[in-house]
DRENLOGU-169147 format. One record per residue (C-alpha): residue number from 1; residue in three letters; x, y, z. Coordinates in steps of 0.25 Angstrom, whole numbers, plus 5000, padded with zeros to 4 digits. Each point is the difference from the previous one (the first is absolute). Layout:
BEGIN
+-----+-----+------+------+------+
:   i :  aa :   px :   py :   pz :
+-----+-----+------+------+------+
: NUM : ALA :    X :    Y :    Z :
...
+-----+-----+------+------+------+
This chain:
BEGIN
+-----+-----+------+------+------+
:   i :  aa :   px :   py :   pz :
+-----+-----+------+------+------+
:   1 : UNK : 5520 : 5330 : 4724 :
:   2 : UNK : 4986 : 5005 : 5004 :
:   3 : UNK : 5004 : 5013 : 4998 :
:   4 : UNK : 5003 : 4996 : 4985 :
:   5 : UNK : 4986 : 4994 : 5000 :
:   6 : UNK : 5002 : 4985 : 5006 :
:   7 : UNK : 4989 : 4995 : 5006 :
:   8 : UNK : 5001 : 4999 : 5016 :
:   9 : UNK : 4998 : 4985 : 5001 :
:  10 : UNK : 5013 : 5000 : 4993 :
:  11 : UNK : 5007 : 5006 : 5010 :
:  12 : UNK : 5006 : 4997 : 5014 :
:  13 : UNK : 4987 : 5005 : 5008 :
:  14 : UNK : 4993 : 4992 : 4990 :
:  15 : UNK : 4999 : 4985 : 4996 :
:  16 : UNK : 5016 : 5000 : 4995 :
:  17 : UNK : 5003 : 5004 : 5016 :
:  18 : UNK : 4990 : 4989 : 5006 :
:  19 : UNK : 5006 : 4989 : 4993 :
:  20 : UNK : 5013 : 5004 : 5002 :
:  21 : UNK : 5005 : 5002 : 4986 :
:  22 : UNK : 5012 : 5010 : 5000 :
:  23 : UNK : 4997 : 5010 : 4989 :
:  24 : UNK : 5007 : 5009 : 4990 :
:  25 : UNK : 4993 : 5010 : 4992 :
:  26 : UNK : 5005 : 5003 : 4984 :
:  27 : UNK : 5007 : 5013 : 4998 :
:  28 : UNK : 4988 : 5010 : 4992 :
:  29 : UNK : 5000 : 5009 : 4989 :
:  30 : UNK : 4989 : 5010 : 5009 :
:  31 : UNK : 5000 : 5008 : 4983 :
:  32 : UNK : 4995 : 4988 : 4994 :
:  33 : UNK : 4993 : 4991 : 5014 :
:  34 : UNK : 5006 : 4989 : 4996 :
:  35 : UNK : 5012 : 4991 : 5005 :
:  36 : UNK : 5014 : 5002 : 4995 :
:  37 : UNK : 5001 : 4990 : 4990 :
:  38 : UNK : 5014 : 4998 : 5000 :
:  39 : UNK : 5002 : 5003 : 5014 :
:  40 : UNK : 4990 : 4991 : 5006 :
:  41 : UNK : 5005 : 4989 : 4991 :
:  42 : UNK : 5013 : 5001 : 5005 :
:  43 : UNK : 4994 : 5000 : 5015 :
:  44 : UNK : 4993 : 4988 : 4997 :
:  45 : UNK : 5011 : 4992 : 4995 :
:  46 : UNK : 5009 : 5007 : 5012 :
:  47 : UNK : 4990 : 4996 : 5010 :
:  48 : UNK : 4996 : 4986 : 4994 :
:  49 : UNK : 4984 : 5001 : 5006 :
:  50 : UNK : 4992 : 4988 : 5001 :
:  51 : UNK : 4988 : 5007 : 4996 :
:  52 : UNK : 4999 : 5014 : 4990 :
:  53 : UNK : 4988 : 5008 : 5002 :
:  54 : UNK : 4994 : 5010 : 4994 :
:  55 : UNK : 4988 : 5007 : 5001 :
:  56 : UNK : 4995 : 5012 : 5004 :
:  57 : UNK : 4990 : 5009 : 5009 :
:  58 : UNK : 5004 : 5011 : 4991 :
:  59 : UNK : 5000 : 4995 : 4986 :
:  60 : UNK : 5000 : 5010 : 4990 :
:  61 : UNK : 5008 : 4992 : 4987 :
:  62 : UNK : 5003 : 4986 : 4995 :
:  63 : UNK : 5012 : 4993 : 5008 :
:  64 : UNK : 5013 : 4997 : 4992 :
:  65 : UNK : 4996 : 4986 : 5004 :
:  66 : UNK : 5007 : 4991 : 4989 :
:  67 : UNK : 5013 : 5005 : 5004 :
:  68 : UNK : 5000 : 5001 : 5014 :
:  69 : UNK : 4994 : 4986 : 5002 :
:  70 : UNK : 5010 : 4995 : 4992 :
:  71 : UNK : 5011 : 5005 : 5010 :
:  72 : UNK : 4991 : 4993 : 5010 :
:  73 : UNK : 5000 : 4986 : 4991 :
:  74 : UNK : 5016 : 5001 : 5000 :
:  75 : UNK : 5000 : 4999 : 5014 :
:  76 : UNK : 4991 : 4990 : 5001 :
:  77 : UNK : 4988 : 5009 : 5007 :
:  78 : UNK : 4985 : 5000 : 4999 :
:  79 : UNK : 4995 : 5011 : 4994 :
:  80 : UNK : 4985 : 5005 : 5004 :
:  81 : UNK : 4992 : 5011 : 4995 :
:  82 : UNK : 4990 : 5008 : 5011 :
:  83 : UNK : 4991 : 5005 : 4989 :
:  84 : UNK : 4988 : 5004 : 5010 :
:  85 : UNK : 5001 : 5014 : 4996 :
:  86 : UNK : 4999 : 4997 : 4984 :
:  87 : UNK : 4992 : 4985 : 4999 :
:  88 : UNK : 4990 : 5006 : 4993 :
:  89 : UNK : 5009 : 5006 : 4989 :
:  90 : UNK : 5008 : 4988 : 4999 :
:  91 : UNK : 4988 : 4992 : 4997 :
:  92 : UNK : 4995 : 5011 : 4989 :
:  93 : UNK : 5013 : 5000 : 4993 :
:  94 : UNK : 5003 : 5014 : 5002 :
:  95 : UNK : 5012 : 4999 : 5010 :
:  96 : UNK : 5010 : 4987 : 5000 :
:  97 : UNK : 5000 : 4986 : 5001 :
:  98 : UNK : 5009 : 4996 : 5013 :
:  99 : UNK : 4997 : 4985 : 4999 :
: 100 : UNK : 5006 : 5002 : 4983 :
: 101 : UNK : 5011 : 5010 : 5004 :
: 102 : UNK : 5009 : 4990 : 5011 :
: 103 : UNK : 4990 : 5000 : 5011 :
: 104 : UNK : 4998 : 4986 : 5007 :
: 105 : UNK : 4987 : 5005 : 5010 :
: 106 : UNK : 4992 : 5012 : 4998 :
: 107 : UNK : 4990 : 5005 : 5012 :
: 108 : UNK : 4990 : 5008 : 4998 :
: 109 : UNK : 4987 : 5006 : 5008 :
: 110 : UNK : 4987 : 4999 : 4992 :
: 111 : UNK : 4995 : 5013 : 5006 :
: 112 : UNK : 5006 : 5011 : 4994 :
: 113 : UNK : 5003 : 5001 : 4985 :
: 114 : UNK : 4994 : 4987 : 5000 :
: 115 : UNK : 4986 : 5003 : 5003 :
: 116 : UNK : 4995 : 4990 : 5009 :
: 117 : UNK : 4999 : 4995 : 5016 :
: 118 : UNK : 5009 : 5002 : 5008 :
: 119 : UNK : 5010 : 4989 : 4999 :
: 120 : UNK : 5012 : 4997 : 4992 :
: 121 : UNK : 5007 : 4991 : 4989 :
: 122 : UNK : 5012 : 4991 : 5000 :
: 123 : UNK : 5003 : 4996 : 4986 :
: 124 : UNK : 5013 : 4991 : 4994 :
: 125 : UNK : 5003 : 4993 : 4987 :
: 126 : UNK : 5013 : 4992 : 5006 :
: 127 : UNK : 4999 : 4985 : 4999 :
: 128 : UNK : 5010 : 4998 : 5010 :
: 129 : UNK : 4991 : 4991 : 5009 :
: 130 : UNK : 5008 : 5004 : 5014 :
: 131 : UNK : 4997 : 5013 : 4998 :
: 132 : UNK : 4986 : 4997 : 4997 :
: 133 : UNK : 5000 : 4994 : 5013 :
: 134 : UNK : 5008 : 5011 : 5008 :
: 135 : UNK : 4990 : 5009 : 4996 :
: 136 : UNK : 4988 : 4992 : 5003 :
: 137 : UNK : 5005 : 4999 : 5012 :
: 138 : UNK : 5003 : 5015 : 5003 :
: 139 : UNK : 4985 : 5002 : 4996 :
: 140 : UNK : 4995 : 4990 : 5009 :
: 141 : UNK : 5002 : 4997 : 5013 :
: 142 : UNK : 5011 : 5013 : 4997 :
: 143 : UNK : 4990 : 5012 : 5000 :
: 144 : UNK : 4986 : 4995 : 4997 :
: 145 : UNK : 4991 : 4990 : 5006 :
: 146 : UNK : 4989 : 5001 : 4992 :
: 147 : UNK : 4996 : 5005 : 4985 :
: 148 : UNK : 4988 : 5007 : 5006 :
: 149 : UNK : 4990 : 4997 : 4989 :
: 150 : UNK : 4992 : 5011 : 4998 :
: 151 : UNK : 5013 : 5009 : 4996 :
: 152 : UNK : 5003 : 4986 : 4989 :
: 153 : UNK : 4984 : 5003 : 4994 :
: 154 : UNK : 5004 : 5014 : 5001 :
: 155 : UNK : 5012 : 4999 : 4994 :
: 156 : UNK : 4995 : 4989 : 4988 :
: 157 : UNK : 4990 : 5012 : 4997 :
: 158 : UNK : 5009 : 5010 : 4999 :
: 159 : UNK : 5008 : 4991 : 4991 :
: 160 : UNK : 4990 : 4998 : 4990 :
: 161 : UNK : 4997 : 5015 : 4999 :
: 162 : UNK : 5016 : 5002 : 4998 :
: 163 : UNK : 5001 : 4991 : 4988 :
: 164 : UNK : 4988 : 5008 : 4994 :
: 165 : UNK : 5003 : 5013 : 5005 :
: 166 : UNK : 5014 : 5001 : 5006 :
: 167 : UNK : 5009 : 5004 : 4988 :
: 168 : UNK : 4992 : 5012 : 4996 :
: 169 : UNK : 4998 : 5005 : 5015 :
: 170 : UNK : 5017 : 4998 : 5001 :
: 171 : UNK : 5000 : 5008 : 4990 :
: 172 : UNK : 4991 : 5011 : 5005 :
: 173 : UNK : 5006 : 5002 : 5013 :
: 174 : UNK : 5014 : 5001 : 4993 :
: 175 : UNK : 4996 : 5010 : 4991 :
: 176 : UNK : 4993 : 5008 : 5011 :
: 177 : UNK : 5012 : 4999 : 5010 :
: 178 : UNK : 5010 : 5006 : 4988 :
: 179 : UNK : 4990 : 5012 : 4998 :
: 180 : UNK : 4999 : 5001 : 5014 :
: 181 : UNK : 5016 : 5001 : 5002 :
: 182 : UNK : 4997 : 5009 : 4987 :
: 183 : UNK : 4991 : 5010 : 5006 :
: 184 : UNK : 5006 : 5001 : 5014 :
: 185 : UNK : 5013 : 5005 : 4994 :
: 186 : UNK : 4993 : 5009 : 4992 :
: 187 : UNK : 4993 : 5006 : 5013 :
: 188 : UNK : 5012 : 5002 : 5006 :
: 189 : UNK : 5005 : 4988 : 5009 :
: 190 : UNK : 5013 : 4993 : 5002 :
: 191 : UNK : 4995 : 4987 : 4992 :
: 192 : UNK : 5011 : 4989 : 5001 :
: 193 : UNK : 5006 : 4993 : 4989 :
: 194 : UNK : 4997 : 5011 : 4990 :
: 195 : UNK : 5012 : 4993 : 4989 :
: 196 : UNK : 4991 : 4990 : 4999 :
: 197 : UNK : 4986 : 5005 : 4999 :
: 198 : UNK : 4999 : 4999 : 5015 :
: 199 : UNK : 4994 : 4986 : 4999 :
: 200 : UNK : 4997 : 4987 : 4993 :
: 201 : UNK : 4991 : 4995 : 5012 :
: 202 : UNK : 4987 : 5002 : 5007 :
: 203 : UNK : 5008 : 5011 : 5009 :
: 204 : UNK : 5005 : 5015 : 4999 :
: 205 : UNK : 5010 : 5004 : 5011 :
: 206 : UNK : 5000 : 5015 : 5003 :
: 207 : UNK : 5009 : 5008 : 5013 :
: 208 : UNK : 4996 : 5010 : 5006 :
: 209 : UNK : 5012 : 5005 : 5008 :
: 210 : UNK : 5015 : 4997 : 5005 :
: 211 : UNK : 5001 : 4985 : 5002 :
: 212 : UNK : 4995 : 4997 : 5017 :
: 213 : UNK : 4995 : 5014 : 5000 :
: 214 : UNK : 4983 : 4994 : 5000 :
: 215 : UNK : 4997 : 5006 : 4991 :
: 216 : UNK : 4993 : 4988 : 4994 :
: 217 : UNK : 4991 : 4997 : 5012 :
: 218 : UNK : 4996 : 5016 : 5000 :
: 219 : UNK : 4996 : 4998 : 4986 :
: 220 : UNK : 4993 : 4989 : 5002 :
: 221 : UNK : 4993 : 5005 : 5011 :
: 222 : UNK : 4996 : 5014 : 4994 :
: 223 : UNK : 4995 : 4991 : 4987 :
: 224 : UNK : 4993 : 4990 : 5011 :
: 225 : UNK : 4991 : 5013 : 5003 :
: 226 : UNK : 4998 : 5004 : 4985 :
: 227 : UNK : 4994 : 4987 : 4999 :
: 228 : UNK : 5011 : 4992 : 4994 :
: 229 : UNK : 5008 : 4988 : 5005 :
: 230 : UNK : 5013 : 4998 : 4998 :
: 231 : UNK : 5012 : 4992 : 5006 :
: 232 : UNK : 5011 : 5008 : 5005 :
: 233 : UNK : 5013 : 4991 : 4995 :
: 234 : UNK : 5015 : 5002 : 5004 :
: 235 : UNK : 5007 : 5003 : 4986 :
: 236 : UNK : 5017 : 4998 : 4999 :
: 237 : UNK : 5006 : 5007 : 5011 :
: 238 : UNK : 4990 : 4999 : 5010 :
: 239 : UNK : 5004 : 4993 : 5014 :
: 240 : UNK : 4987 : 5001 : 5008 :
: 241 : UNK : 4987 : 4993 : 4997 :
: 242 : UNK : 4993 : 5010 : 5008 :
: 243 : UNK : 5002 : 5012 : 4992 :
: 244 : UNK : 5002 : 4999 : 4986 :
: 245 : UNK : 5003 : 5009 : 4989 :
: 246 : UNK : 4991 : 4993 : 4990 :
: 247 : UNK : 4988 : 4995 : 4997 :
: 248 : UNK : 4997 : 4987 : 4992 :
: 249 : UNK : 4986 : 5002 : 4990 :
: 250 : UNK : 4993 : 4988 : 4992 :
: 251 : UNK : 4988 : 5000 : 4991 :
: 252 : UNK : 4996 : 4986 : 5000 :
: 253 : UNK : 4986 : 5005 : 5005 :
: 254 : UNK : 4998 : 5011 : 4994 :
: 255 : UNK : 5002 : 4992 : 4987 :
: 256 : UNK : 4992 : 4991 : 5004 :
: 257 : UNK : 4987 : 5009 : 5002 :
: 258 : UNK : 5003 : 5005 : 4986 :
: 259 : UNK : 5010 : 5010 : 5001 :
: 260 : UNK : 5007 : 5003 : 4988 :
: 261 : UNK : 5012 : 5008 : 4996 :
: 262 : UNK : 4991 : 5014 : 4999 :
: 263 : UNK : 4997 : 4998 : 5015 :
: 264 : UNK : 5014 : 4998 : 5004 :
: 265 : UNK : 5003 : 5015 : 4997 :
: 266 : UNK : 4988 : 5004 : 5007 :
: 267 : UNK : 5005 : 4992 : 5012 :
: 268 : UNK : 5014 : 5007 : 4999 :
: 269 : UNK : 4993 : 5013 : 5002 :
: 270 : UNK : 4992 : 4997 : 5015 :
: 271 : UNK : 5015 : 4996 : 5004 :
: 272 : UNK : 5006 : 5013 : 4993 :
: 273 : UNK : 4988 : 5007 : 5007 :
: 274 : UNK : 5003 : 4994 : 5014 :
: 275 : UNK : 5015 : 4999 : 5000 :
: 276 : UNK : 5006 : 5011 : 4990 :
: 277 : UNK : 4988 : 5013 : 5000 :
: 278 : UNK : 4996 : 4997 : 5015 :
: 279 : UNK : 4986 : 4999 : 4999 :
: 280 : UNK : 4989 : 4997 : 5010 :
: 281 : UNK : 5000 : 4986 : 5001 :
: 282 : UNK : 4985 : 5000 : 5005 :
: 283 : UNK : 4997 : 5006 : 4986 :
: 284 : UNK : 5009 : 4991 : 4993 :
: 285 : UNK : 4993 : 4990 : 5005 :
: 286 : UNK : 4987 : 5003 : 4996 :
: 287 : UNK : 5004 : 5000 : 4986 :
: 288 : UNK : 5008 : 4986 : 5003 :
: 289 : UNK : 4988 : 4994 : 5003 :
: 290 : UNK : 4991 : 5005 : 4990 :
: 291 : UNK : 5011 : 4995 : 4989 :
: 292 : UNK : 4999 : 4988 : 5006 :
: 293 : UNK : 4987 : 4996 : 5000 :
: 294 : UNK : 5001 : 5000 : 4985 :
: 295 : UNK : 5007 : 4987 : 5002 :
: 296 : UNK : 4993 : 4991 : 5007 :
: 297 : UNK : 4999 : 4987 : 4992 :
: 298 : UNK : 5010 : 4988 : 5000 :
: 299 : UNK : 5005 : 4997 : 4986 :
: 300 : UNK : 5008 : 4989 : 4993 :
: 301 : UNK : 4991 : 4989 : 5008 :
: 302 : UNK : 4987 : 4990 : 4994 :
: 303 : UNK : 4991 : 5010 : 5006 :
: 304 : UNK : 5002 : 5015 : 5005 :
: 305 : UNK : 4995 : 5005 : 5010 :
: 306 : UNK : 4998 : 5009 : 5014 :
: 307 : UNK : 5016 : 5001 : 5002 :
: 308 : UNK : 4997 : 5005 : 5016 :
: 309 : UNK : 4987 : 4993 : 5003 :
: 310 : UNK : 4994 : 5008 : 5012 :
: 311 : UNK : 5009 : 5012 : 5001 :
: 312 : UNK : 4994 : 5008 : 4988 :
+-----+-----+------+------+------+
């Protein structure tokens, strides 16, 4: 469910409700945020899909993958893999590989871990030809009408600067989520997933009051005014989009400016100084952005540079 951390598209409001698809979501182990194992297994082989998907806006860990697609493959379903969120850290080997572990499509943007133009990715090793077709097809005339060039020669770039760079950026921004998740917990807050280290990903998840309660969009808010942006998030248990009781954190950026674990704790601290101690957030501020203009340079590329041309 999006509460559990699906994304929206997946949803009835979203693409799944627009094409008419009925939908059921897995059962969820909120603890570990992941699916059931054995209870989505047994779901799938009850409810005898035409396509499995899994994939997340909130993607904090790995997916049991190889035994939930092969559930999927007993009943003859499809099994796609929305890895938007965690492209990037696929391609630097420092998460899972879908398209090895049971998956028969994997879609991915190419503008969040995956540092490039906005844009996305749908990659398949099947050799059934129909299906090659099918999704062909569902690309073109389906969603897209024209493969917008500049974003290929954007994307061909960024490509190319992945194969150098990418692994060692994956790995960075892996390491400075867990210190971050680390550091929060440390400073007080309700970090989720604290069994497992709080996260494997790009992503911390912290909440910052009883579940619909807002308490997310007033964090995010207050942070906003400290000079901090964050996204407010429903976590397991909320039911209203509009007011939260989490907020969703990711350092891809700030990795890639050249933030390192150190700074992660520094980082922990504005948000312990603006949600824990109640400081002035104006004077928050002030200290956010002279932190921040330490880091002004975009790394793991060819050549670095300004990384806010004509904003410094």
């Amino acid at each position: 469910s999006t509460a559990d951390g699906g994304h929206i598209s997946h949803a009835r409001m979203g693409a799944v409700g627009l094409r008419g698809l009925s939908l059921v979501t897995y059962p969820w182990v909120e603890s570990r945020m992941e699916p059931d194992i054995d209870a989505a297994a047994e779901l799938i082989r009850e409810t005898e899909p035409n396509i499995a998907l899994f994939g997340q806006s909130v993607f904090l860990f790995p997916t049991p993958l190889e035994e939930l697609a092969a559930a999927a493959h007993e009943v003859g379903a499809k099994v796609m893999y929305d890895a938007a969120h965690v492209l990037g850290l696929i391609a630097g080997n420092q998460f899972q590989d879908p398209l090895r572990e049971g998956a028969d499509v994997m879609t991915g943007s190419s503008h969040k871990t995956f540092p490039g133009p906005q844009g996305g990715f749908l990659l398949s090793d099947s050799d059934d030809a129909k299906f090659q077709r099918r999704l062909n097809s569902a690309i073109f005339p389906g969603v897209c009408s024209s493969y917008h060039l500049h974003h290929v020669a954007g994307k061909a770039v960024a490509l190319a600067e992945f194969e150098e760079f990418g692994a060692d950026y994956a790995r960075d921004i892996v390491a400075n989520a867990k210190a971050l998740g680390t550091a929060l917990a440390a400073e007080g807050f309700d970090v989720l997933a604290e069994e497992r280290d709080y996260t494997a990903s790009h992503q911390v998840l912290t909440r910052h009051g009883e579940s619909d309660s807002g308490a997310g969009r007033d964090a995010a808010a207050l942070l906003e005014e400290a000079g901090i942006i964050t996204n407010m998030n429903m976590l397991p248990g909320d039911t209203k989009a509009m007011s939260p009781s989490g907020l969703r954190l990711g350092v891809p950026e700030l990795t890639r400016v050249g933030m390192g674990t150190d700074e992660m704790q520094d980082v922990a601290r504005f948000f312990a100084r603006a949600l824990i101690t109640g400081e002035d957030p104006a004077a928050i501020r002030g200290d956010v952005a002279g932190f921040k203009a330490e880091f002004q340079t975009v790394q793991y590329c060819f050549e670095t540079g300004p990384a806010y041309p004509g904003l410094a």
